[in-house]
PyMOL commands that place a pseudoatom at each C-alpha (Angstrom):
pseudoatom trace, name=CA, resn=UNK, resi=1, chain=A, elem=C, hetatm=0, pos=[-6.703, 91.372, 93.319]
pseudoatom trace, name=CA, resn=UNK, resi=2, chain=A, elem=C, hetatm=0, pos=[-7.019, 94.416, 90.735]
pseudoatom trace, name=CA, resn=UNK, resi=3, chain=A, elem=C, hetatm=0, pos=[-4.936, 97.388, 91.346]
pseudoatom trace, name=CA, resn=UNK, resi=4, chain=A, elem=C, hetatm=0, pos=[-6.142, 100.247, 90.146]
pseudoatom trace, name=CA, resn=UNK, resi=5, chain=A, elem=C, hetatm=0, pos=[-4.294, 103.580, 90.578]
pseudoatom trace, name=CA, resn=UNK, resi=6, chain=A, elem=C, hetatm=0, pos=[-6.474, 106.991, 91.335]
pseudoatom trace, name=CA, resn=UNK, resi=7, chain=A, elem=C, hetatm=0, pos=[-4.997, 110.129, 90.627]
pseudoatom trace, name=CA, resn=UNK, resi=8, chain=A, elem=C, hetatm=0, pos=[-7.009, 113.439, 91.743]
pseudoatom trace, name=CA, resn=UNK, resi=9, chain=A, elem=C, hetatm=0, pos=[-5.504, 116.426, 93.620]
pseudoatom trace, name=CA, resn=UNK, resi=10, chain=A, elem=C, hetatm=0, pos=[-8.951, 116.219, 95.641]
pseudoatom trace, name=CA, resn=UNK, resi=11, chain=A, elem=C, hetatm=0, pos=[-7.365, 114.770, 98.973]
pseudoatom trace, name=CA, resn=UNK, resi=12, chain=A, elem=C, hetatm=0, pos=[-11.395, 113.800, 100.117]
pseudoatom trace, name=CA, resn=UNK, resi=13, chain=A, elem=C, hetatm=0, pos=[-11.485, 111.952, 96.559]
pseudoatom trace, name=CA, resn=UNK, resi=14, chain=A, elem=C, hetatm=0, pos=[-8.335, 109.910, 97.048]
pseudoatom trace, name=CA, resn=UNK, resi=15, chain=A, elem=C, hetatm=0, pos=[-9.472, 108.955, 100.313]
pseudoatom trace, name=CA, resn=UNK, resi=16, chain=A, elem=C, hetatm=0, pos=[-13.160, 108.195, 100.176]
pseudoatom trace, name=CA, resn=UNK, resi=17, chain=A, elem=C, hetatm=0, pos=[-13.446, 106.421, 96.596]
pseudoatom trace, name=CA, resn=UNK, resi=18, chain=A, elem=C, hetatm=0, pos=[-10.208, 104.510, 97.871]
pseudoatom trace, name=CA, resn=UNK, resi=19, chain=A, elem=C, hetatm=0, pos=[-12.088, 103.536, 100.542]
pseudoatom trace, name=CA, resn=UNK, resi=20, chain=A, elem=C, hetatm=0, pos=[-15.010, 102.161, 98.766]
pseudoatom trace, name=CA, resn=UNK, resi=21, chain=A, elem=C, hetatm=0, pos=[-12.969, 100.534, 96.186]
pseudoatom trace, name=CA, resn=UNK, resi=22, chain=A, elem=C, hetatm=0, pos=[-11.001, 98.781, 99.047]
pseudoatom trace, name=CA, resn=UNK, resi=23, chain=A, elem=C, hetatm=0, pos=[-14.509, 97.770, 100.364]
pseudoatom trace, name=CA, resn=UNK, resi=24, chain=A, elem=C, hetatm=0, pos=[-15.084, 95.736, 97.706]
pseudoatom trace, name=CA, resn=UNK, resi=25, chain=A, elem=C, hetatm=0, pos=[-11.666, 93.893, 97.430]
pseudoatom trace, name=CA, resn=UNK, resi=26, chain=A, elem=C, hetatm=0, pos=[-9.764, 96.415, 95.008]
pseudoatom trace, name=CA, resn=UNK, resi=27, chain=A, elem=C, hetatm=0, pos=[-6.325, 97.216, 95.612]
pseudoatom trace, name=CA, resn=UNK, resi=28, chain=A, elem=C, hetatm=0, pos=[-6.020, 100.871, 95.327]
pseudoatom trace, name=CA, resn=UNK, resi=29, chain=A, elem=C, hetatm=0, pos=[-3.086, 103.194, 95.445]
pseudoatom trace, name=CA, resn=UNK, resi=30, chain=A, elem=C, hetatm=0, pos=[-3.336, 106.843, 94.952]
pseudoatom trace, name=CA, resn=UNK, resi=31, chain=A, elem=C, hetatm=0, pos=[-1.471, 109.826, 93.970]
pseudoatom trace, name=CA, resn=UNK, resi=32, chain=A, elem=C, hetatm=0, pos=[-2.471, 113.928, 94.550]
pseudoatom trace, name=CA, resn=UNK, resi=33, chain=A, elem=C, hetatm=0, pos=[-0.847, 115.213, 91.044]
pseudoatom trace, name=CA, resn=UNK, resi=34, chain=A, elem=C, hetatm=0, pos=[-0.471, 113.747, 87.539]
pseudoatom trace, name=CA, resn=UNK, resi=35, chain=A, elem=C, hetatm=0, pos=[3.143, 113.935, 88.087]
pseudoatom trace, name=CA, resn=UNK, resi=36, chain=A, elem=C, hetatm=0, pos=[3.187, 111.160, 91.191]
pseudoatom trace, name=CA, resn=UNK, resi=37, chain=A, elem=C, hetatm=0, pos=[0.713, 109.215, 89.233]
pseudoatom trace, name=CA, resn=UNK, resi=38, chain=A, elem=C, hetatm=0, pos=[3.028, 108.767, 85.924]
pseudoatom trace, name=CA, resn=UNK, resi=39, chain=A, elem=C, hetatm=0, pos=[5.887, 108.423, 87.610]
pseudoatom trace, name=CA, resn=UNK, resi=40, chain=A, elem=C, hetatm=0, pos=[4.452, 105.377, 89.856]
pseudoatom trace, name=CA, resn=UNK, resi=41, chain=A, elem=C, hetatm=0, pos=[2.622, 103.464, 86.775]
pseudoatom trace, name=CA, resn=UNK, resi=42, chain=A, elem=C, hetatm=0, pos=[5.615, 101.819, 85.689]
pseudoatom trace, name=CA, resn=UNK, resi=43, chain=A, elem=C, hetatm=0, pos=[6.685, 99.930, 89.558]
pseudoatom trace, name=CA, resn=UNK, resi=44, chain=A, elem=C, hetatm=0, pos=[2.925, 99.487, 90.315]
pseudoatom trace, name=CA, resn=UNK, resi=45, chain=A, elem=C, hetatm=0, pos=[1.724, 97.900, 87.239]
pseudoatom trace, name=CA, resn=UNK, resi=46, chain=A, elem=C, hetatm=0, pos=[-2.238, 99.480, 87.749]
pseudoatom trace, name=CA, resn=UNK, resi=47, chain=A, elem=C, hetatm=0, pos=[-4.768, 97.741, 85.700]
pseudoatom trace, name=CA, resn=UNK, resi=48, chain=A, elem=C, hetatm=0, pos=[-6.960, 99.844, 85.236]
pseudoatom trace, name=CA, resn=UNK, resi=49, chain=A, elem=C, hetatm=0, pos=[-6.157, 104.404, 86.307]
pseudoatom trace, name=CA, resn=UNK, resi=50, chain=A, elem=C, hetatm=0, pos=[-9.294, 106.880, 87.377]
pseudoatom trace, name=CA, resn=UNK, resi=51, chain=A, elem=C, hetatm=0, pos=[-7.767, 110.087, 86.724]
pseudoatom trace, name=CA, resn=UNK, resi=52, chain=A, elem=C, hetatm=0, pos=[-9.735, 113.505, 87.445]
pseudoatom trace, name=CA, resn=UNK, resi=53, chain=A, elem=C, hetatm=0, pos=[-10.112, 115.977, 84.683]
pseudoatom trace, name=CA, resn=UNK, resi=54, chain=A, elem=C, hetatm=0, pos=[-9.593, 118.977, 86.560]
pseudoatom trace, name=CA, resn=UNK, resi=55, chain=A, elem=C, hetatm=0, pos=[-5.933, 119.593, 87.946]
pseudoatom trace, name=CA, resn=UNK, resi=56, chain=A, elem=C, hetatm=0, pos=[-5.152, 123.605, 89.541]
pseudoatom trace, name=CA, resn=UNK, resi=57, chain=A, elem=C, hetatm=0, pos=[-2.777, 124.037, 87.301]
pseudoatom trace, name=CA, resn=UNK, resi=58, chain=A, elem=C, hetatm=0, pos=[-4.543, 123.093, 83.622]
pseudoatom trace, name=CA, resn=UNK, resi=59, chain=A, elem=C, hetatm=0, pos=[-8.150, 122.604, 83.167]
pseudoatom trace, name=CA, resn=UNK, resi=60, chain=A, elem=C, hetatm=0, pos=[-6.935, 120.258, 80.480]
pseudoatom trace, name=CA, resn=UNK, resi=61, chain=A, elem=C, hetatm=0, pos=[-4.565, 117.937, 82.417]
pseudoatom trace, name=CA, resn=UNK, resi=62, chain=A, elem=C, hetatm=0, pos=[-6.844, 115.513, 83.217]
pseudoatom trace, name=CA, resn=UNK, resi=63, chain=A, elem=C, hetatm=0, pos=[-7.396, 114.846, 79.167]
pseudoatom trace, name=CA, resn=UNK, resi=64, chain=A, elem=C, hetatm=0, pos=[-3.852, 115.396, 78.423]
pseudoatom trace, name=CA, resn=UNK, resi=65, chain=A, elem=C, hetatm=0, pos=[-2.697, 112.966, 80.831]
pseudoatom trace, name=CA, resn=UNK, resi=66, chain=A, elem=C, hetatm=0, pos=[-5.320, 110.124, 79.548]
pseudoatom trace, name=CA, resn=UNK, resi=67, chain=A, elem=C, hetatm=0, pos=[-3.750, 110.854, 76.045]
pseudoatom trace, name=CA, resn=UNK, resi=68, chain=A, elem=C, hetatm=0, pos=[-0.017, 110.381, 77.252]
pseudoatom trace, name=CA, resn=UNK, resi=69, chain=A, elem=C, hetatm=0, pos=[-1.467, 106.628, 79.662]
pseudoatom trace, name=CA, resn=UNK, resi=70, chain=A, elem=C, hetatm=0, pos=[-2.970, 105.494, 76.191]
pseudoatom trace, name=CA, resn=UNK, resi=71, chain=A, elem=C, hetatm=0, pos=[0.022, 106.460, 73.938]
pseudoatom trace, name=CA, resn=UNK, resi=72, chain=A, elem=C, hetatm=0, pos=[2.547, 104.485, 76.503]
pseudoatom trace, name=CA, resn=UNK, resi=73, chain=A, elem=C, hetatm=0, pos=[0.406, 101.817, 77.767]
pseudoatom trace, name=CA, resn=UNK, resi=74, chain=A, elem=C, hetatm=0, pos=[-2.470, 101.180, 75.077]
pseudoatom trace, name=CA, resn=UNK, resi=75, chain=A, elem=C, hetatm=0, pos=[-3.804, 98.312, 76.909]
pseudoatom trace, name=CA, resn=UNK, resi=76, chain=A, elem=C, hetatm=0, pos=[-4.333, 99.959, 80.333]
pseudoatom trace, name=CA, resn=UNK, resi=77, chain=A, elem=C, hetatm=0, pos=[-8.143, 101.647, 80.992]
pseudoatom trace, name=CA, resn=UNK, resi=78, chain=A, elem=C, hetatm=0, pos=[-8.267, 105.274, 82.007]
pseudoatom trace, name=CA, resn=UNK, resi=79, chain=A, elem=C, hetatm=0, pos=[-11.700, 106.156, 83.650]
pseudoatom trace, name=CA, resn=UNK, resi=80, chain=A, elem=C, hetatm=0, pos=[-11.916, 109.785, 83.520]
pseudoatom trace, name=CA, resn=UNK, resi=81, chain=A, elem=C, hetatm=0, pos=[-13.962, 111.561, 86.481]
pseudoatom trace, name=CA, resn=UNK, resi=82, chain=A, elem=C, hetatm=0, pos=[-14.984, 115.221, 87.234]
pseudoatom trace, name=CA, resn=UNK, resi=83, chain=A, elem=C, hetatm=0, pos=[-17.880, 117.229, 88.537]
pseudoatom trace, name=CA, resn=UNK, resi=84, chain=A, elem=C, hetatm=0, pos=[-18.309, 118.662, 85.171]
pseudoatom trace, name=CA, resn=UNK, resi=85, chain=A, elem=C, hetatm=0, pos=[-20.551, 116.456, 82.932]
pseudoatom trace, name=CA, resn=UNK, resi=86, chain=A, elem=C, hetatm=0, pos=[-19.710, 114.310, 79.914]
pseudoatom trace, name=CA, resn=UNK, resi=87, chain=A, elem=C, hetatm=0, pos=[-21.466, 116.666, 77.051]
pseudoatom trace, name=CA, resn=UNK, resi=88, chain=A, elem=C, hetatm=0, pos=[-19.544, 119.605, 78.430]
pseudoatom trace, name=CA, resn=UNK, resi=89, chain=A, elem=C, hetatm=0, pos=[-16.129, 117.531, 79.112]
pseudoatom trace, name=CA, resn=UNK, resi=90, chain=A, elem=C, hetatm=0, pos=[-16.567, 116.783, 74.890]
pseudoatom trace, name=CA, resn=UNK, resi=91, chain=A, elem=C, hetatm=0, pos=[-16.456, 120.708, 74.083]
pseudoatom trace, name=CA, resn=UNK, resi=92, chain=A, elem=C, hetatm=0, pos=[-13.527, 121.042, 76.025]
pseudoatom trace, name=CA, resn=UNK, resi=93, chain=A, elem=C, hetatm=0, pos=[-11.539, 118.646, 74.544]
pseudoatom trace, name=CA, resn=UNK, resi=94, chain=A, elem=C, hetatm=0, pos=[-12.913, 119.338, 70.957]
pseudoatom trace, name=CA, resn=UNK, resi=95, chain=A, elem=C, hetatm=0, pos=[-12.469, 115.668, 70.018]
pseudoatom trace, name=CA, resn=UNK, resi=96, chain=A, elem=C, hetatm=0, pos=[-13.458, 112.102, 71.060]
pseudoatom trace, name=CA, resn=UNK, resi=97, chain=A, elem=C, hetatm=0, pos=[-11.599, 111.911, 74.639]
pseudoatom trace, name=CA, resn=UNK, resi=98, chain=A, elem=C, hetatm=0, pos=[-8.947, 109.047, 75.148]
pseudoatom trace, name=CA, resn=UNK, resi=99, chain=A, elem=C, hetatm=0, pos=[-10.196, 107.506, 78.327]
pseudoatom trace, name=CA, resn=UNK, resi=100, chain=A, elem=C, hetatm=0, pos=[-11.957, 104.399, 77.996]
pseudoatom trace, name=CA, resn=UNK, resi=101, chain=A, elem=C, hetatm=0, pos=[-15.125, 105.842, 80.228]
pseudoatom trace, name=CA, resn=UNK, resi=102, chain=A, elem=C, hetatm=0, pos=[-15.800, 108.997, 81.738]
pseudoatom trace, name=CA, resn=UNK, resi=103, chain=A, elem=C, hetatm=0, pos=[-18.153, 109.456, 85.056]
pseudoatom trace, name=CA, resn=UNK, resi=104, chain=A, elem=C, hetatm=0, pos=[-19.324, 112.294, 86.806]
pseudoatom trace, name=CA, resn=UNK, resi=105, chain=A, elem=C, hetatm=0, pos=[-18.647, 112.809, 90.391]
pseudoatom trace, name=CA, resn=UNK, resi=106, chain=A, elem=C, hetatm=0, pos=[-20.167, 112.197, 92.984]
pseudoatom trace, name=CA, resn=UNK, resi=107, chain=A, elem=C, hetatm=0, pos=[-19.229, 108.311, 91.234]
pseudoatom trace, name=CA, resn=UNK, resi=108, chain=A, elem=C, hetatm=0, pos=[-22.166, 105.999, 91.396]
pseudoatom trace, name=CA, resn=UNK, resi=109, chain=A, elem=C, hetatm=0, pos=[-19.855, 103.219, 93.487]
pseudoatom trace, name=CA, resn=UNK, resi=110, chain=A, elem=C, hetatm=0, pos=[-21.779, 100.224, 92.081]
pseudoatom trace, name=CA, resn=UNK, resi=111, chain=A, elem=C, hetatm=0, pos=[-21.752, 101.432, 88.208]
pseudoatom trace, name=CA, resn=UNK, resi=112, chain=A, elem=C, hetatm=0, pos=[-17.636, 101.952, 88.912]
pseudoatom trace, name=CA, resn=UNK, resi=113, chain=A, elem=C, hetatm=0, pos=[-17.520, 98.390, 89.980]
pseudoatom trace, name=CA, resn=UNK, resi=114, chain=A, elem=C, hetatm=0, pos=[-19.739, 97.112, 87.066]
pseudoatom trace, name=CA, resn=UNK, resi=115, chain=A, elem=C, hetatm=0, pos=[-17.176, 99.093, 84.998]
pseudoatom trace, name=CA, resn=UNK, resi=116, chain=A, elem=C, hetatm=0, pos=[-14.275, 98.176, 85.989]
pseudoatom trace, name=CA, resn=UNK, resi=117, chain=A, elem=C, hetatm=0, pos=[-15.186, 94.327, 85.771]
pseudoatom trace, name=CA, resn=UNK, resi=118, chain=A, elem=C, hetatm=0, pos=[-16.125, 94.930, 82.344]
pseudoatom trace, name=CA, resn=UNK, resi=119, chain=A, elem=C, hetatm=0, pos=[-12.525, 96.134, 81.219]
pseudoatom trace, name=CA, resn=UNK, resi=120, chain=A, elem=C, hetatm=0, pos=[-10.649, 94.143, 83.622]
pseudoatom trace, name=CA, resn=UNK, resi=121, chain=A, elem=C, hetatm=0, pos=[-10.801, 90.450, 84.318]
for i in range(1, 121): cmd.bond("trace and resi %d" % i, "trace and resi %d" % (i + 1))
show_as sticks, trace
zoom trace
């Protein structure tokens, strides 16, 4: 079973993409702040994290946070996900993001799943 980790401070998020992941035979865990997520990487083992972009406290954590997973764990995917679309998530950043996707919100369940079986196997 693939474990994949989401980390979103959007409690509706966390609980209804869990949900649907769950559906379709995904092992899901989930934590509300960057901070639980990093911390819980190590004793979980995800393979694959969908982290939001958008955290209260730093418009940037989301893309900060996907640069710290890569730098530690190179092999793991991070699917970044926000409301704010991929064009505009680019100018933010200023440079070529370091998630292996990104996805817009409201996630399109059945691409997510066709992702994630591309990266993991």
């Amino acid at each position: 079973m693939v474990r994949i980790l989401i980390i979103d401070d959007d409690l509706d998020i966390l609980e209804t993409v869990g949900a649907l992941l769950e559906d379709r035979g995904f092992e899901i865990f989930s934590a509300d702040t960057v901070e639980k997520g990093l911390e819980v990487i190590p004793r979980l083992s995800p393979q694959l994290i969908l982290l939001d972009v958008l955290f209260p406290e730093d418009s940037y954590l989301g893309f900060k946070t996907a640069g710290t997973i890569k730098a530690k764990y190179p092999g793991l995917p991070v699917f970044l996900f926000s409301a704010i679309n991929r064009e505009y998530a680019f100018a933010l950043e200023g440079k070529a993001m370091e998630a292996d996707e990104f996805l817009v919100k409201p996630v399109n369940i059945d691409r997510l799943v066709s992702l994630i079986g591309q990266y993991v196997k």
